[in-house]
Residue, then its C-alpha position, 0 to 999 in steps of 0.5 A: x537443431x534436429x529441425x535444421x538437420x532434417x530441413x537440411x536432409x530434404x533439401x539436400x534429397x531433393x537437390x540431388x534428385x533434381x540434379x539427377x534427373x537433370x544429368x540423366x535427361x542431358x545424357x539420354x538427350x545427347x546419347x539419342x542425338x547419337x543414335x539419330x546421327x548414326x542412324x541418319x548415316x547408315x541410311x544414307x550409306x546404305x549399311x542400316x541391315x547392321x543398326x542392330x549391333x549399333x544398338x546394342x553397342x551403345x546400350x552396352x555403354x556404361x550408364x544406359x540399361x536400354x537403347x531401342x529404336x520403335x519405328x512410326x507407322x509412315x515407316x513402316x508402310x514404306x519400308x517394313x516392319x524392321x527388326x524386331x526391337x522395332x516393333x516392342x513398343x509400349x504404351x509410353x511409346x505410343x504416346x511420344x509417336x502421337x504427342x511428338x513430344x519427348x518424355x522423361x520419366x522415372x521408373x522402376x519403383x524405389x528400390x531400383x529407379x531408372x530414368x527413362x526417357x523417349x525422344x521422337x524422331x520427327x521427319x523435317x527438310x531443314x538442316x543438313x539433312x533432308x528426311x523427306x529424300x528419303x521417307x515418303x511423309x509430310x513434314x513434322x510427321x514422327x518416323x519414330x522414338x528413341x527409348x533410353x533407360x538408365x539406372x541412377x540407384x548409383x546417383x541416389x547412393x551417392x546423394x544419400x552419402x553427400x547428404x549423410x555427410x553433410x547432416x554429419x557435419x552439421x549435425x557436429x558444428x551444432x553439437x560444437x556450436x550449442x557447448x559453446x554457446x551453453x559455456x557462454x550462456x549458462x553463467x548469463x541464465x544462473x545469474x538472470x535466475x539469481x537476479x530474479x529471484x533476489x528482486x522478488x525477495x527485495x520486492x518483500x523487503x528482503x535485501x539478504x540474498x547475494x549473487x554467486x559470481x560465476x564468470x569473470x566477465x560483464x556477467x560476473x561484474x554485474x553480480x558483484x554489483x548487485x550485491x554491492x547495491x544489496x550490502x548497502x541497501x541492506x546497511x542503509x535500511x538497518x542504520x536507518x531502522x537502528x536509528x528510528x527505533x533509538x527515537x521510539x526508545x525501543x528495539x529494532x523487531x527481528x524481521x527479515x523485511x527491513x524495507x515494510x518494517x522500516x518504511x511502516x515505522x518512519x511513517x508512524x514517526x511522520x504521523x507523530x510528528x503530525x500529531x505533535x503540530x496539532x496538539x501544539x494548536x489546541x487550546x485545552x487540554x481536553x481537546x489532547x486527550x481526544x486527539x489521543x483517543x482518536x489516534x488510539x482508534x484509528x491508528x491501532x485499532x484499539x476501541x476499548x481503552x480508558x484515558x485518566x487524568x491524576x490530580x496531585x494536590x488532591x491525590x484523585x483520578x479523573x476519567x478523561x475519555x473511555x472507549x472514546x466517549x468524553x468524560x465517561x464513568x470508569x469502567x475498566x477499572x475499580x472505582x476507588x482510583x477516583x478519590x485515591x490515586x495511588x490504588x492506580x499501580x502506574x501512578x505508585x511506580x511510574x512505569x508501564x504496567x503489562x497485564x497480559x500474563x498477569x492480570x492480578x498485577x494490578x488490583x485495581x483492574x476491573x473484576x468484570x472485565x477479567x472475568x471475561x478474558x480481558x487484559x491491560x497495558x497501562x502506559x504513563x504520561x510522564x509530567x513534570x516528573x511525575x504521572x499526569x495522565x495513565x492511558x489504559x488499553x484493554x486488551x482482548x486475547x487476539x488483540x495482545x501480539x497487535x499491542x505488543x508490536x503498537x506499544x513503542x509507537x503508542x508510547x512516542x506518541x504519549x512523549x510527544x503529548x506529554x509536554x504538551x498537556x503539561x503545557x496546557x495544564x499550566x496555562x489552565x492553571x496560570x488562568x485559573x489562577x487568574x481568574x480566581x480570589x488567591x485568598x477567599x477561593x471564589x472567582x474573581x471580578x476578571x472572571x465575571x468579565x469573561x464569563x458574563x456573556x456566556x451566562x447571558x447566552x445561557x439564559x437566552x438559550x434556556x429562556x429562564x433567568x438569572x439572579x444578581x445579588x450584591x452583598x456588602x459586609x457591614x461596619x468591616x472597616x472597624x473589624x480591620x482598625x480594631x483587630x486588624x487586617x489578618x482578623x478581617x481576612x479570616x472574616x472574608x474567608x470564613x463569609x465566603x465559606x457561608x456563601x459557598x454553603x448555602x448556594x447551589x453547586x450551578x451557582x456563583x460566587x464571586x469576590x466582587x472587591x473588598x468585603x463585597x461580594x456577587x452571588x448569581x443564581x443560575x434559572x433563578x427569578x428576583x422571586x425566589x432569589x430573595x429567599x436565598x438572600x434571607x437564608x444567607x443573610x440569617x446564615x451570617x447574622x447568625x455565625x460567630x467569627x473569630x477575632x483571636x480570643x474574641x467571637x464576633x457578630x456581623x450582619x451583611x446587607x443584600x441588594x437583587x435585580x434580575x436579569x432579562x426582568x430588571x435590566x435587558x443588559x447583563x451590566x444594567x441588571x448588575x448596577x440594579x443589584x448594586x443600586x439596590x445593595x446601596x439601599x439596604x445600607x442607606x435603610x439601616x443594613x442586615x436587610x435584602x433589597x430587591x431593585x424596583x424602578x423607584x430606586x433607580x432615581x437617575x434615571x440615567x441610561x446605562 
């Protein structure tokens, strides 16, 4: 505004002062024709002895300070040097006398200006009067200047008043104009201010701030509107917030930044739900516990942690996974959980245990570890109403708040595993069931038929072979004619007891079917097998089986081959052992046959 006013004030100066000098010149131009024609006239009427008086009348005019006539040179070589104003010439009118150009000037400094202005008077035989009559010169030759002076301090006053009054009014229509535009504007900045600083907060998650309506315009009903769009942001954020905390089974966090808080949690649910597909997929139960290691690892950063899988029938804890290494040791806690599962407090009460406050809770935690500051939560996999798995995550002192905020989602993700690893329990459970002898406990004939190439692959691999070993209790029909069917079962079940004793825990022993069972040595050549065939063989000779009040005596023939010596074909190796097994029967029984070729009578390719 003070620009305008300025800008305004030096055009309005300069304007008046142009305007000025343009009057002044006019006037002096017109009054110095004046004089030209009144002299002109004396002259020809013969009165110019009274020009003085004319002067000085007409510089008594109001407005001009000065009127004065110089005469030129040509004048006064003819008619004299004249009055004496005619001869008070200055330097400006010897500068007219030699241009014949007329001057206007100002003059007289700031304070009392004056315009000036001098016109020559130059000698022409045009017009209406011929100057040459009477003045003696050539044509264009300057008889003499006019001087006029006249002041314009009255101008100058005037313009500055305009001026003064028109910055006045200016300055008053701006004054009116920014009160106005301030009334109309203000409201507009309160409410872009509001609104920015409302959208930098929602920018954090923030959606709690509300705009104050300050006008009942446009203005106002865009601030009723941004906090409509704010109260219903806010509500839908809380119900969904509400809602994913009801599926984590926890309580919404207090947060002001519901937008990080919600969207982190619905992006934990999508990575559980993720989670869920691919343990879905896995074949074993062990590959669940990796994919939960891995999940405690990378998605909460958590790198010491132990995951344990309870046996009820056998009440024992196995170390699934510690600190992400497959069947380690334990380590975080006391090894006694192993062969006694309730010293573990999380499989006594079912619940999580939190050993941050409190690391004496549970004394089966390890006493190293507390030693060194470390604490625990141990969380339950809750199976078929009972703990089947316990996750234990060890804690260190700035590692306890991350933990705290990590459990609800780390427990979502144990629900989702949860039916899972009972799932694949059963199935393990159906097939063990499957593959195993319901009565004696030894693996059964399926399972040879599933496992017998991964033994022949071992055996390639390790470059050493194997042996088979047929054996066939003798003369067990008459146990079971004469003391029946529930004596011969004890009698199966307490041979395969002697089996199991006298084998090593790499080996095998299968119920073949019936009273006939297989034997196979892992890394064991016919050589070396034929002594364990005599071992058990004695073994059994040597047992007394109990047939209700009675003891008995059985004996067992044996029959061997060994696989890649023998038979280049697992299958052929095992019809050696059994060809073999046919010949200790057929040579009086309670022996140990080892196949050679001749017994192989048939020649016959199997």
């Amino acid at each position: 505004m003070f620009l305008l006013m300025f800008v305004i004030s030096l055009a309005g100066l300069a304007s008046f002062r142009d305007f000025s000098i343009r009057a002044a010149t006019e006037h002096t131009r017109t009054t110095a024709e004046m004089i030209r024609v009144a002299l002109t006239e004396s002259m020809l009427n013969g009165t110019m002895d009274t020009r003085h008086s004319l002067l000085e009348r007409i510089a008594g005019v109001e407005g001009l300070d000065e009127a004065r006539v110089v005469r030129g040179d040509a004048v006064k070589e003819q008619f004299g040097e004249g009055i004496a104003m005619e001869t008070q010439a200055d330097r400006l009118d010897y500068q007219v006398m030699i241009t014949g150009e007329a001057l206007y000037t100002l003059v007289g400094g700031y304070l009392n200006p004056r315009f000036r202005a001098t016109i020559p008077y130059i000698a022409s035989s045009k017009g209406d009067v011929n100057c040459l009559n009477c003045h003696q010169v050539k044509e264009g030759t300057v008889l003499g200047v006019v001087t006029l002076s006249a002041s314009i301090a009255h101008m100058r006053t005037a313009g500055i008043i305009t001026v003064i009054v028109l910055v006045s009014v200016v300055a008053l229509f701006s004054i009116i104009s920014l009160l106005y535009l301030r009334r109309i504007l203000q409201p507009l900045a309160l409410t872009a201010q509001e609104v920015e600083h409302a959208v930098k907060l929602a920018n954090s998650g923030d959606f709690s701030v509300r705009i104050q309506p300050h006008t009942n315009d446009e203005i106002g009903a865009i601030a009723k509107h941004f906090n409509t769009l704010s109260t219903g942001i806010t509500n839908k954020l809380t119900e969904i917030r509400h809602n994913v905390a009801c599926l984590v089974q926890t309580q919404p966090l207090e947060t002001t930044d519901l937008l990080t808080d919600t969207a982190n949690t619905v992006s934990g649910l999508v990575k559980v739900s993720q989670f869920k597909q691919a343990i879905e997929e896995d074949e074993t139960s062990e590959e669940v516990f990796q994919r939960i290691s891995e999940v405690l690892q990378a998605e909460f950063q958590f790198n010491t942690f132990s995951i344990y899988e309870i046996d009820s029938n056998r009440k024992q804890i196995r170390s699934v996974c510690v600190d992400g290494i497959a069947q380690a040791p334990i380590q975080w806690c006391s090894p006694d959980i192993g062969d006694k599962c309730t010293a573990c407090r999380v499989v006594r009460t079912g619940h999580y245990i939190d050993g941050r406050e409190n690391t004496l809770i549970c004394r089966s935690f390890s006493h190293d570890a507390q030693s060194q500051g470390y604490k625990y939560l141990c969380l339950p996999v809750i199976q078929s109403g009972g703990v089947g798995s316990v996750i234990q995550i060890v804690l260190k002192p700035e590692e306890e708040a991350s933990a705290e905020r990590a459990r609800p989602l780390v427990e979502s993700y144990l629900r989702e595993a949860a039916p899972v690893l009972q799932a694949k329990r059963l199935m393990a459970s159906l097939r063990e069931s499957t593959l195993n002898d319901a009565m004696t406990g030894l693996r059964n004939r399926r399972f040879l038929e599933e496992y017998a190439e991964t033994l022949v692959n071992q055996c390639k691999r390790r470059r050493t072979a194997m042996t088979l070993m047929m054996l066939d209790l003798d003369y067990f029909k008459t146990v079971n004619d004469t003391y029946g069917h529930d004596i011969g079962d004890a009698i199966l079940i307490d041979l395969a007891a002697i089996f199991m004793a006298n084998v090593r825990e790499s080996d095998l022993v299968i119920r073949y079917g019936g009273e006939e069972f297989l034997i196979i040595l892992l890394d064991t050549d016919a050589e070396a097998g034929v002594s364990v065939a005599d071992k058990i063989r004695a073994a059994v000779e040597n047992h007394q089986f109990k047939a209700g009040s009675t003891l008995l005596t059985k004996t067992i023939s044996i029959g061997l081959a060994d696989y890649p010596n023998d038979g280049q074909a697992f299958w052929q190796a095992l019809k050696f052992a059994d060809v073999s097994l046919y010949a200790a029967k057929e040579n009086g029984r309670n022996q140990v046959v080892r196949f050679s070729q001749e017994l192989w009578v048939s020649k016959e390719k199997y």
